[in-house]
C-alpha positions as a Markdown table, in Angstrom:
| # | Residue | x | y | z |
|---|---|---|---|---|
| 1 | Unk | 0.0 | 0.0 | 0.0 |
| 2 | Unk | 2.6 | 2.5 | -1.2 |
| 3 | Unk | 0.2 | 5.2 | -2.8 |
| 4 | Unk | -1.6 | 7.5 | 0.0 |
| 5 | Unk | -4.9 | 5.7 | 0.6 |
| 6 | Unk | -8.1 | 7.2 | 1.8 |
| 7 | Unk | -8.8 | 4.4 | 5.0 |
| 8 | Unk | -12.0 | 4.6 | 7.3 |
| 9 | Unk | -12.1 | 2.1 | 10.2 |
| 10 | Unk | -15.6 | 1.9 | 11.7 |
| 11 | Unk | -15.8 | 1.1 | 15.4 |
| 12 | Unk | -15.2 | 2.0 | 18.8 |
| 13 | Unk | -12.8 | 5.1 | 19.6 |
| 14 | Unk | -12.5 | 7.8 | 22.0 |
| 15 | Unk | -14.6 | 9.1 | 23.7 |
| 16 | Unk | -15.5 | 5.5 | 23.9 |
| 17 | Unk | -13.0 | 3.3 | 26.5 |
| 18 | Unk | -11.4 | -0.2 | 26.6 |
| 19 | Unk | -9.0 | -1.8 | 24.4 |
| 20 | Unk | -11.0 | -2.1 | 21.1 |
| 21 | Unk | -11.1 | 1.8 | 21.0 |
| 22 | Unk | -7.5 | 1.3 | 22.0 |
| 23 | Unk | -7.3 | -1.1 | 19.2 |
| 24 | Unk | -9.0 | 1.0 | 16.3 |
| 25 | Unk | -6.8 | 4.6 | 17.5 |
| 26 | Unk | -3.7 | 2.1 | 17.1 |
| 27 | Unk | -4.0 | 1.1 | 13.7 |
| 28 | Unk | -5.0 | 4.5 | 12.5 |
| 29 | Unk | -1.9 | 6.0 | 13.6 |
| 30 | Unk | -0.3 | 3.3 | 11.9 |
| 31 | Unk | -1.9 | 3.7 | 8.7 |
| 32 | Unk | -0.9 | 7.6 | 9.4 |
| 33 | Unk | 2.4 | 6.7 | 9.4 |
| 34 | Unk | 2.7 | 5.2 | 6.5 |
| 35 | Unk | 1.5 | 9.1 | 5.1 |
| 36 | Unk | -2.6 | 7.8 | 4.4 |
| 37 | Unk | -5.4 | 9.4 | 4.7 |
| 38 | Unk | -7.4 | 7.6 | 8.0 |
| 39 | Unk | -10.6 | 8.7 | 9.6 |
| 40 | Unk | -12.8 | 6.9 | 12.5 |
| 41 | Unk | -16.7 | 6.6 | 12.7 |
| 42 | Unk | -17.5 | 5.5 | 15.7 |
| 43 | Unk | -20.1 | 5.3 | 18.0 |
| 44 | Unk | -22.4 | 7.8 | 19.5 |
| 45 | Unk | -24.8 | 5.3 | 21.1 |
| 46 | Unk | -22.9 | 1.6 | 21.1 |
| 47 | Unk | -24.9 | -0.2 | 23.6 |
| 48 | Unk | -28.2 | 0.1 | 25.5 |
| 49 | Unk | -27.7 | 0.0 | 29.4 |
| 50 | Unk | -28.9 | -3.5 | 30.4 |
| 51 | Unk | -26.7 | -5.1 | 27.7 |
| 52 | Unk | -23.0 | -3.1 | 29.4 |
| 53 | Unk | -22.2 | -4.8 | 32.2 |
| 54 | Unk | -19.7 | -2.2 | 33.5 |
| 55 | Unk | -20.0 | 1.4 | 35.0 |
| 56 | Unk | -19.1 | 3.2 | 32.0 |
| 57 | Unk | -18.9 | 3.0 | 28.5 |
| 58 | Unk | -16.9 | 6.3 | 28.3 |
| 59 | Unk | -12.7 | 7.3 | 29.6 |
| 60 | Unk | -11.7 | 9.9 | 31.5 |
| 61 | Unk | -8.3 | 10.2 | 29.4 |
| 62 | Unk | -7.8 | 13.1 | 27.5 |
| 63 | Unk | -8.8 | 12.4 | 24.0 |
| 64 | Unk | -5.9 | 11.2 | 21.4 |
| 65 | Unk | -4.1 | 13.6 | 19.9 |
| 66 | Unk | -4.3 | 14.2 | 15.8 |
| 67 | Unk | -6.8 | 11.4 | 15.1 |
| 68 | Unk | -9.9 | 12.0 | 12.6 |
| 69 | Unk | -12.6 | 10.5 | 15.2 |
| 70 | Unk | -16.2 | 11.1 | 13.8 |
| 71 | Unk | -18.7 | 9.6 | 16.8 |
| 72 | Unk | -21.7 | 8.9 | 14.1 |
| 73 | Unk | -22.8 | 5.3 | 14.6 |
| 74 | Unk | -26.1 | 4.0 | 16.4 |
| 75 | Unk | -25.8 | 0.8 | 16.7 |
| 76 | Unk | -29.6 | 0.2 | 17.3 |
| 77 | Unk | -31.2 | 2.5 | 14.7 |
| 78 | Unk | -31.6 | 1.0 | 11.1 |
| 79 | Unk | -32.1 | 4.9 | 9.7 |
| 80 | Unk | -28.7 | 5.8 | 11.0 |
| 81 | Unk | -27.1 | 2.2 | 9.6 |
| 82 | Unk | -28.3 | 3.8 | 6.2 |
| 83 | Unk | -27.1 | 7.7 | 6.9 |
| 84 | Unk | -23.4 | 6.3 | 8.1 |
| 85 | Unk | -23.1 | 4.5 | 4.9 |
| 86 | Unk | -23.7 | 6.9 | 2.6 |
| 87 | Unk | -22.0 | 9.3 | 3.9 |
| 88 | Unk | -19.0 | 7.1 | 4.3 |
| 89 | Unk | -19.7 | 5.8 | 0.3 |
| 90 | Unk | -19.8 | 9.8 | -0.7 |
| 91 | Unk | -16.2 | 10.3 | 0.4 |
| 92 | Unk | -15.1 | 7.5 | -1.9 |
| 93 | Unk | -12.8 | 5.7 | 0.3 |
| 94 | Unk | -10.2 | 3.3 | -1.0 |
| 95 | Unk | -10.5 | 0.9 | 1.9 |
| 96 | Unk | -13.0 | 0.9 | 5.0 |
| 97 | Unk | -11.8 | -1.4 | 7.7 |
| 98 | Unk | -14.3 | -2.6 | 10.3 |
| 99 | Unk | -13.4 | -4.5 | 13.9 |
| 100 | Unk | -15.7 | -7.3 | 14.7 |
| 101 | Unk | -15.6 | -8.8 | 18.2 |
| 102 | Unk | -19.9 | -9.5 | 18.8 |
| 103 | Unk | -22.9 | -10.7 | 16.6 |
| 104 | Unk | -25.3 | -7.7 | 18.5 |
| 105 | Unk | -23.3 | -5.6 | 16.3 |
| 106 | Unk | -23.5 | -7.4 | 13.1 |
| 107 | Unk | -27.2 | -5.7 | 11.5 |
| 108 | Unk | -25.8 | -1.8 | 12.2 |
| 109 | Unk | -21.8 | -3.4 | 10.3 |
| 110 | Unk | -23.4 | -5.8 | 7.9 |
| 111 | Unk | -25.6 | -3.0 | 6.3 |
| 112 | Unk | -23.3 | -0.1 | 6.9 |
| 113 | Unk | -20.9 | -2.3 | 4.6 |
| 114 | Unk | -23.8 | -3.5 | 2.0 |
| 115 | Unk | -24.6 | 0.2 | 1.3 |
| 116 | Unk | -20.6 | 1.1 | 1.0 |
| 117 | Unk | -19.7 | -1.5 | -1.5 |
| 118 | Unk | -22.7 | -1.0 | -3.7 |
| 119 | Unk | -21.7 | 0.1 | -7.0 |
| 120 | Unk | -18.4 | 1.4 | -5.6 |
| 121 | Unk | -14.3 | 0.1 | -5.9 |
| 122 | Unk | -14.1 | 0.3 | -2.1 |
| 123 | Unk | -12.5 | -2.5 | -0.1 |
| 124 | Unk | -14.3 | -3.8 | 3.2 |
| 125 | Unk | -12.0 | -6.1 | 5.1 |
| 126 | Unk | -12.6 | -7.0 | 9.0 |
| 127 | Unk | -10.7 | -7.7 | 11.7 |
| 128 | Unk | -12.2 | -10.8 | 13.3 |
| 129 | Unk | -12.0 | -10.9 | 17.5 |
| 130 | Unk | -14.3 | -13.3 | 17.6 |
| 131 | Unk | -16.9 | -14.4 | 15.0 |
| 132 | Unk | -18.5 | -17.0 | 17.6 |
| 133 | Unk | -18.7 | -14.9 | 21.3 |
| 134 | Unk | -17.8 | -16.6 | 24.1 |
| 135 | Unk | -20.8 | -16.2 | 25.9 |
| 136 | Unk | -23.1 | -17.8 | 23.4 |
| 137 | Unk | -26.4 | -16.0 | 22.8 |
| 138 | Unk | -29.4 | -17.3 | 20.3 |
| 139 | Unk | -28.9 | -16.4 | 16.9 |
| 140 | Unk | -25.2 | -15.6 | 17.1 |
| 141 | Unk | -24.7 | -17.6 | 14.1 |
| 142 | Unk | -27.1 | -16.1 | 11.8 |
| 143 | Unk | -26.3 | -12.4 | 12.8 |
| 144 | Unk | -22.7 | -13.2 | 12.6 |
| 145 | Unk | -23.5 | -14.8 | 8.7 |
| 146 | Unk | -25.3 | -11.6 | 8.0 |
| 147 | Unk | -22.0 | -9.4 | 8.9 |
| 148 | Unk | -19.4 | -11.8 | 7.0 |
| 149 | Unk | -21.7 | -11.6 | 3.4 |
| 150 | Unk | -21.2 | -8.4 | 3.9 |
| 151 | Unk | -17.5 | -7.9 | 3.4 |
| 152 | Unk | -14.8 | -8.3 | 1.1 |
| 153 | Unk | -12.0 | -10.6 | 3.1 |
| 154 | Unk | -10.8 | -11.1 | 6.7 |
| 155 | Unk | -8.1 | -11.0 | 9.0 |
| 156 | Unk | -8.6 | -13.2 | 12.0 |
| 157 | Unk | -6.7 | -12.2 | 15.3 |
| 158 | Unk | -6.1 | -16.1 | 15.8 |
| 159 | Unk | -6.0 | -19.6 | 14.2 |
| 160 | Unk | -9.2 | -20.8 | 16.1 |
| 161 | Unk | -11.3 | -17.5 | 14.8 |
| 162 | Unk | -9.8 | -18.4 | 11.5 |
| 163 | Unk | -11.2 | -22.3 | 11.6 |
| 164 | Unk | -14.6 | -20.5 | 12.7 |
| 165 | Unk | -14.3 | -18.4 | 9.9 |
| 166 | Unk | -14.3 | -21.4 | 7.3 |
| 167 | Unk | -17.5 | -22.5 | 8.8 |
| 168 | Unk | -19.0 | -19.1 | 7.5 |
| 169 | Unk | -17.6 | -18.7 | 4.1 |
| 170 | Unk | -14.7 | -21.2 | 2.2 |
| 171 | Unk | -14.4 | -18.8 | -0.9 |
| 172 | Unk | -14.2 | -15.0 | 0.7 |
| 173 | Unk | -10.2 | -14.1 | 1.0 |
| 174 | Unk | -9.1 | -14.6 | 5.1 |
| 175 | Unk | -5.5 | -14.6 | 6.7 |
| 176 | Unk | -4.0 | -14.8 | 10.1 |
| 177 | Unk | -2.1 | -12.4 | 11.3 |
| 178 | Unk | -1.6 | -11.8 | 15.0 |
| 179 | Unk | -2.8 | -9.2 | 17.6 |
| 180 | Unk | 0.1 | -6.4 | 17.4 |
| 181 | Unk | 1.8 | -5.0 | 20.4 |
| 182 | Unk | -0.3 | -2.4 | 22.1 |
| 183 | Unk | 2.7 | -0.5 | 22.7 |
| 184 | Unk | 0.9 | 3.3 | 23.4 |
| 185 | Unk | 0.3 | 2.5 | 26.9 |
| 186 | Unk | 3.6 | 4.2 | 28.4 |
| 187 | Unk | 7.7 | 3.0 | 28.4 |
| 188 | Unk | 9.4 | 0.5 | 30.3 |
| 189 | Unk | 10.6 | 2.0 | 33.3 |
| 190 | Unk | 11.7 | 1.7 | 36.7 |
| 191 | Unk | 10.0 | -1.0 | 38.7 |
| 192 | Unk | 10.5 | 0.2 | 42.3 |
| 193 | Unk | 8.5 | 3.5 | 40.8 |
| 194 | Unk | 6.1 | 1.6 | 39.4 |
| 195 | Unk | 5.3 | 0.4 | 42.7 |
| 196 | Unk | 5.5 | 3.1 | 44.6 |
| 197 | Unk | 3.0 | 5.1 | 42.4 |
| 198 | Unk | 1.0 | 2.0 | 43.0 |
| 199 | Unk | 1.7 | 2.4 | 47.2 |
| 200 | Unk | 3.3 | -1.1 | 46.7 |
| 201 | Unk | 5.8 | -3.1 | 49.2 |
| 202 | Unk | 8.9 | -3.5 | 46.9 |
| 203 | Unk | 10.2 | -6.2 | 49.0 |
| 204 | Unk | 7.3 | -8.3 | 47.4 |
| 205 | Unk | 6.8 | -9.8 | 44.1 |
| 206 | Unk | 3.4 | -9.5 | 42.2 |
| 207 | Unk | 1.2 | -11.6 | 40.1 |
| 208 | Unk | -1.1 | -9.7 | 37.6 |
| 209 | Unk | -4.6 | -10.5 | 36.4 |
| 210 | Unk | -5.5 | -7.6 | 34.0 |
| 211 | Unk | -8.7 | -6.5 | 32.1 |
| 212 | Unk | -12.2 | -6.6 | 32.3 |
| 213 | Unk | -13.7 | -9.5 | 35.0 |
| 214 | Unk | -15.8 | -12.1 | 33.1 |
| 215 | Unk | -16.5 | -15.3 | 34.1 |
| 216 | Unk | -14.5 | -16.9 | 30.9 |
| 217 | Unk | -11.5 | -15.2 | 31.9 |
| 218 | Unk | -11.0 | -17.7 | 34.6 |
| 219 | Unk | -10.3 | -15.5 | 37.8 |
| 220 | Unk | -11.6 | -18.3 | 40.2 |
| 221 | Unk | -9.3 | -20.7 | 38.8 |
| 222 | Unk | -6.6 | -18.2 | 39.6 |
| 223 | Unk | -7.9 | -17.3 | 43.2 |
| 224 | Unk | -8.0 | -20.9 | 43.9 |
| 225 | Unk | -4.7 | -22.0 | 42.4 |
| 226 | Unk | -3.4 | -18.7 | 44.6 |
| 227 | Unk | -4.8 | -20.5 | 47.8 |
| 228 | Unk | -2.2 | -22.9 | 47.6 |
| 229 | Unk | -0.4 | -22.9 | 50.8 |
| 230 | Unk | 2.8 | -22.9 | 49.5 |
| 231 | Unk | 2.0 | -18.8 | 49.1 |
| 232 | Unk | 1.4 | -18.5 | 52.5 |
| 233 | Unk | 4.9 | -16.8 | 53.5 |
| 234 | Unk | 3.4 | -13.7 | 52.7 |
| 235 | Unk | 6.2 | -13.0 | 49.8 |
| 236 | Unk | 3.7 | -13.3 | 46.7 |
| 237 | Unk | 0.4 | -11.0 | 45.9 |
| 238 | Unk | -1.7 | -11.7 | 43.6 |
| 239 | Unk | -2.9 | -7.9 | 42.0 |
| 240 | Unk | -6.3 | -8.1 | 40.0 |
| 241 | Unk | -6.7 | -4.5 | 38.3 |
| 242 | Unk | -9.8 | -4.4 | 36.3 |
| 243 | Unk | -13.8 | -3.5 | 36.3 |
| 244 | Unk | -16.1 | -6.3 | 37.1 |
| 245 | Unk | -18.2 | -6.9 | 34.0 |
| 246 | Unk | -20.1 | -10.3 | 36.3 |
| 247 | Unk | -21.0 | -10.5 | 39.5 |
| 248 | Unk | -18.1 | -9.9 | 41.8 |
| 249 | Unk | -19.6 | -12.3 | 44.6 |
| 250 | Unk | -18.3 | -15.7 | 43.7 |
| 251 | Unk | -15.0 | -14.4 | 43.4 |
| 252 | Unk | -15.0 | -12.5 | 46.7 |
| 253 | Unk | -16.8 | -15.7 | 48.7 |
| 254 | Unk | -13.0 | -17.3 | 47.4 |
| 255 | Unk | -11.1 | -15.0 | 48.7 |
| 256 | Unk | -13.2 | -14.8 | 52.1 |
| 257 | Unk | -13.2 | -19.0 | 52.2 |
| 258 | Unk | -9.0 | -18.9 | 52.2 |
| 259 | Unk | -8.1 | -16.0 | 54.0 |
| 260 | Unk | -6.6 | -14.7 | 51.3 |
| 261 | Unk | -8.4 | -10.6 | 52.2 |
| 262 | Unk | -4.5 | -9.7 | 52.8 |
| 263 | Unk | -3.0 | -11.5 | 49.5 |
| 264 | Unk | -4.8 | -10.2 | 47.2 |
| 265 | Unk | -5.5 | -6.9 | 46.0 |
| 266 | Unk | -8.9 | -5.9 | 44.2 |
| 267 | Unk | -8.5 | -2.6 | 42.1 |
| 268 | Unk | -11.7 | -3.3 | 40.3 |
| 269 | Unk | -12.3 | -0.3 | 39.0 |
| 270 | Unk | -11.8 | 0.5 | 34.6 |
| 271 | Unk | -8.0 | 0.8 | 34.8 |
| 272 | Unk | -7.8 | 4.4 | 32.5 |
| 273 | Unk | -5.2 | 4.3 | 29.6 |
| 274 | Unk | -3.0 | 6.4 | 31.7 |
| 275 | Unk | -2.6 | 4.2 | 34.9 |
| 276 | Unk | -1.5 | 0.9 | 32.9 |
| 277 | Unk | 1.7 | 1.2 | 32.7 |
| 278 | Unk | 2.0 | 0.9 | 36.1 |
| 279 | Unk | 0.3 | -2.2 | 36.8 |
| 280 | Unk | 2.7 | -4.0 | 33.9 |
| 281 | Unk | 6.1 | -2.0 | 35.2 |
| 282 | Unk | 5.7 | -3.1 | 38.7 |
| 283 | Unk | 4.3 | -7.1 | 38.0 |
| 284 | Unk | 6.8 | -9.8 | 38.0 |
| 285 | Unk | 4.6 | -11.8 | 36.0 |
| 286 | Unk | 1.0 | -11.6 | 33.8 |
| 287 | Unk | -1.3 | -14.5 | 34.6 |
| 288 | Unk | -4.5 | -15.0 | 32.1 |
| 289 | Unk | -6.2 | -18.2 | 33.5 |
| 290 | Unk | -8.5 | -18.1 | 30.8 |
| 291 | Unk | -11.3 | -21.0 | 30.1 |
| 292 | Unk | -12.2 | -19.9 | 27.0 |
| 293 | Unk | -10.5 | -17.6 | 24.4 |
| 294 | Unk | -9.4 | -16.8 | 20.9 |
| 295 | Unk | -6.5 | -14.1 | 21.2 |
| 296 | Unk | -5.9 | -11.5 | 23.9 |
| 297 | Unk | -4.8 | -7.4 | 23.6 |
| 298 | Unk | -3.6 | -8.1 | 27.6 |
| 299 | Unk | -1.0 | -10.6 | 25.9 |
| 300 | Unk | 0.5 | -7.8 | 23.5 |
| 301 | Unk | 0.9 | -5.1 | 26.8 |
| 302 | Unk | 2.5 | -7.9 | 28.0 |
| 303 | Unk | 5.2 | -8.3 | 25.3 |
| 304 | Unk | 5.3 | -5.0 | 25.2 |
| 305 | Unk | 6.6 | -4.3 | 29.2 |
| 306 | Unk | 8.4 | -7.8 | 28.8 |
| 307 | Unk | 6.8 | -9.5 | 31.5 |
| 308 | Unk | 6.9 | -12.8 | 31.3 |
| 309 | Unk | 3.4 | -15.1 | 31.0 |
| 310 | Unk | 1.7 | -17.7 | 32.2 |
| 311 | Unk | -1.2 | -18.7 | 30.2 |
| 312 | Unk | -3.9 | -21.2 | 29.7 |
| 313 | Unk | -3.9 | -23.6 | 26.6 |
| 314 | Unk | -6.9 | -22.4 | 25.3 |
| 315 | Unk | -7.6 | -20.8 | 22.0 |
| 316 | Unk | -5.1 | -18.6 | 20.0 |
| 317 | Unk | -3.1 | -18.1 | 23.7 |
| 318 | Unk | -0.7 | -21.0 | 23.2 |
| 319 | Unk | 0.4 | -19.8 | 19.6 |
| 320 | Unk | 2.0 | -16.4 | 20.7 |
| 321 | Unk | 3.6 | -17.6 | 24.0 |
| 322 | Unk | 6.1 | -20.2 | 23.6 |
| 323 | Unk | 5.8 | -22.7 | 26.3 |
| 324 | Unk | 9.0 | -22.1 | 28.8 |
| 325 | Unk | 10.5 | -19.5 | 26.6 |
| 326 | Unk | 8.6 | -16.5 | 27.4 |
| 327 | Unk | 6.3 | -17.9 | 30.3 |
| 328 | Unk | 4.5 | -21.5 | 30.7 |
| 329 | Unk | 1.5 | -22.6 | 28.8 |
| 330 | Unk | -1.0 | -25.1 | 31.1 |
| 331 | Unk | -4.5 | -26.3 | 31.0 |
| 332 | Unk | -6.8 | -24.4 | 33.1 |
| 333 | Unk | -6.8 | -26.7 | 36.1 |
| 334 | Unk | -6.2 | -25.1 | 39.5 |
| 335 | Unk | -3.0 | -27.5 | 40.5 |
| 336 | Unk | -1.5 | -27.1 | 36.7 |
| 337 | Unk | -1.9 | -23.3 | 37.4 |
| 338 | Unk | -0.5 | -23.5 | 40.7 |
| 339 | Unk | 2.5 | -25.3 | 39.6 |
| 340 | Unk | 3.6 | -22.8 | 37.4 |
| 341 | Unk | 3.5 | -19.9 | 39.4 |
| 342 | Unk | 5.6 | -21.9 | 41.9 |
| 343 | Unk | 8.0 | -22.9 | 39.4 |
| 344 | Unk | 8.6 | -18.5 | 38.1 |
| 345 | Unk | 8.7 | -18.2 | 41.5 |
| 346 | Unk | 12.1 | -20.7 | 41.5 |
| 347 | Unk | 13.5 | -19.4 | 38.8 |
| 348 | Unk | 16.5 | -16.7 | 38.9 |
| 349 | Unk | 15.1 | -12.8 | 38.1 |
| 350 | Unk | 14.5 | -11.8 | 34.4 |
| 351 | Unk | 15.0 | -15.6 | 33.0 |
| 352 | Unk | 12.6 | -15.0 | 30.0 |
| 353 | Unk | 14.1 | -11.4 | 29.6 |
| 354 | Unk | 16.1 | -11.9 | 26.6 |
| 355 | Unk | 13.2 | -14.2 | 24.9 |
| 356 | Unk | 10.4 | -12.0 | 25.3 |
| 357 | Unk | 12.8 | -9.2 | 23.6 |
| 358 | Unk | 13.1 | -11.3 | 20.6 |
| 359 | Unk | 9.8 | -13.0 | 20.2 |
| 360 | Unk | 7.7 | -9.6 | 20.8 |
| 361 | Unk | 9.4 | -8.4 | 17.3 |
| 362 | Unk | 7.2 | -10.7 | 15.8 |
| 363 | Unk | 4.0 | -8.7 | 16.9 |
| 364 | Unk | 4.5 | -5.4 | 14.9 |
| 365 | Unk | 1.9 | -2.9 | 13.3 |
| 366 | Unk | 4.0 | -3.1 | 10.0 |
| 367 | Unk | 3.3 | -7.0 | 9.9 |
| 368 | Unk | -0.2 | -6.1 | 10.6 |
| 369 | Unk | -0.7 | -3.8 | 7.7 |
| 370 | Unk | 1.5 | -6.0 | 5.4 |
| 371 | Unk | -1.6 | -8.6 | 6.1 |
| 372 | Unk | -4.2 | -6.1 | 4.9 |
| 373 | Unk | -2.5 | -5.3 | 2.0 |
| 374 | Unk | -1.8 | -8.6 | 1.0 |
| 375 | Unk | -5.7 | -9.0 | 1.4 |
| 376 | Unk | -6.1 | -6.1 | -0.7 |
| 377 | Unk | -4.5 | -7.2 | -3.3 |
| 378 | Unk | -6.1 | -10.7 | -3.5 |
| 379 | Unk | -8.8 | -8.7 | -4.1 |
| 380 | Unk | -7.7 | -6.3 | -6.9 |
| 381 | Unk | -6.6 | -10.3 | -8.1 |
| 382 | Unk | -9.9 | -11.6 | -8.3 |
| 383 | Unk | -11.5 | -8.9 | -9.7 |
């Protein structure tokens, strides 16, 4: 894509929070490096209330800085599906990219796209999340078909979205390509400050659970695998910085059932953009005990402040951290969990260190927009 491009990526951005907004804001910049032309649409009404499980849909960071952010989509009105279209088919973009991560949203995308690509050159490719959620809701499947007839080709974020992908369409072009680093959050730095502007203990070491609480995400696994008593010196604590998007009870009744109210520290309110680099600076190590999951943005912060992993063998996780290279890789079973937290806990400080360095250079934007250009041109191909 060496000739400026006129790009539109419709989905969540600012004033919108979270890392899909994250996600979009990233890959415009990227695009804008390159010297094209980017602009956003997204939302000014995303989700009704009893369907967003957290506090807020909206961030208290100050808004990004030189990015084209229109907030124009409804995701419930059919009117505005049309009006978004045609005013995004009137500017005559070369390429409208759209992130898809839930079937609710699949009638406002699916049309929007229909009414783009009629009678016009423009591309529509998506970046898959998930096709198939993982808290499985009637109809998924046939909302989800109605969004992928809609588009051009696909990049899925992992292997498993792209098997679930072939059970939607065999003949529409698709590709891998991994989640890039989210690498905007802040710089490596210092992590004694870290945990000071945390009001931390340095003389401790700190496990990480990060991101949004659901029930998938396997925090009770890691509570439980944390009640081990070989953590009961006192030396370990287990942080878990994110916004309860369940209900917090189960999880608490753990903690409560183990003793565990002075171990483990609940910052459970939406972590802004601003405050993450933090958490990652003063952890010693990321856990994501997930039960289900395709690929993960926490993963690429990760990689990015070279913390070392451990993760569950579930979904696209497995691919991007190589089992005792960069972290461990273990079913999601309390003991197997347990076990490997013990055994980082053996090992001699910044073991991975020089791994993580060379296996995060796999994870770049570049590689990212290579992909879509490749897709591009299988396009231009078949046409």
């Amino acid at each position: 894509m060496d000739a400026k491009k006129k790009i539109v990526i419709v989905g969540q951005a600012y004033p919108l929070r979270g890392g899909l907004a994250a996600y979009n804001e990233r890959l415009a910049r990227a695009f804008m490096e390159k010297g094209h032309e980017v602009s956003i649409e997204s939302f000014k009404f995303q989700y009704p209330s009893f369907l967003f499980p957290g506090k807020t849909q909206f961030s208290t960071d100050p808004a990004p800085e030189g990015i084209n952010i229109n907030t124009s989509v409804n995701s419930i009105n059919p009117f505005n599906w049309i009006n978004v279209g045609l005013k995004i088919r009137k500017t005559k973009p070369d390429l409208v990219i759209i992130k898809f991560w839930l079937p609710f949203m699949a009638p406002c995308f699916g049309t929007i796209a229909r009414i783009i690509r009629w009678k016009r050159e423009t591309k529509l490719v998506s970046i898959i999340d998930n096709i198939i959620p993982h808290e499985k809701r009637p109809f998924d499947r046939i909302l989800a078909n109605y969004f992928v007839k809609g588009m051009h080709a696909f990049i899925a974020m992992s292997k498993s979205v792209l098997d679930d992908l072939n059970t939607f369409t065999k003949t529409k072009p698709k590709l891998f390509s991994p989640h890039p680093l989210y690498d905007h959050f802040g710089k490596i730095e210092n992590r004694e400050d870290a945990l000071e502007k945390l009001g931390l203990d340095n003389q401790l070491k700190y496990l990480l659970f990060f991101g949004f609480i659901r029930d998938y995400k396997g925090l009770d696994l890691l509570l439980e695998a944390f009640a081990d008593k070989y953590f009961n010196d006192g030396k370990l604590k287990l942080i878990v910085a994110g916004e309860f998007y369940t209900d917090p009870k189960p999880y608490q009744d753990i903690i409560e059932k183990y003793d565990m109210q002075q171990r483990v520290i609940m910052d459970n309110d939406f972590i802004p953009d601003s405050k993450v680099a933090d958490y990652f600076n003063a952890a010693d190590i990321i856990v994501q005990p997930y039960k289900t999951a395709t690929q993960s943005g926490v993963t690429q912060i990760a990689y990015h402040f070279e913390k070392p992993m451990i993760v569950t063998n579930v979904g696209g996780l497995a691919e991007i951290i190589p089992n005792g290279k960069v972290g461990y890789v273990v079913e999601p079973k309390v003991d197997e969990i347990s076990k490997a937290i013990q055994k980082f806990l053996s090992l001699p400080s910044g073991c991975f260190s020089e791994n993580i360095k060379l296996e995060k250079q796999k994870y770049s934007w570049d590689q990212m927009l290579e992909t879509i250009d490749k897709l591009v041109n299988m396009l231009k191909n078949d046409n």
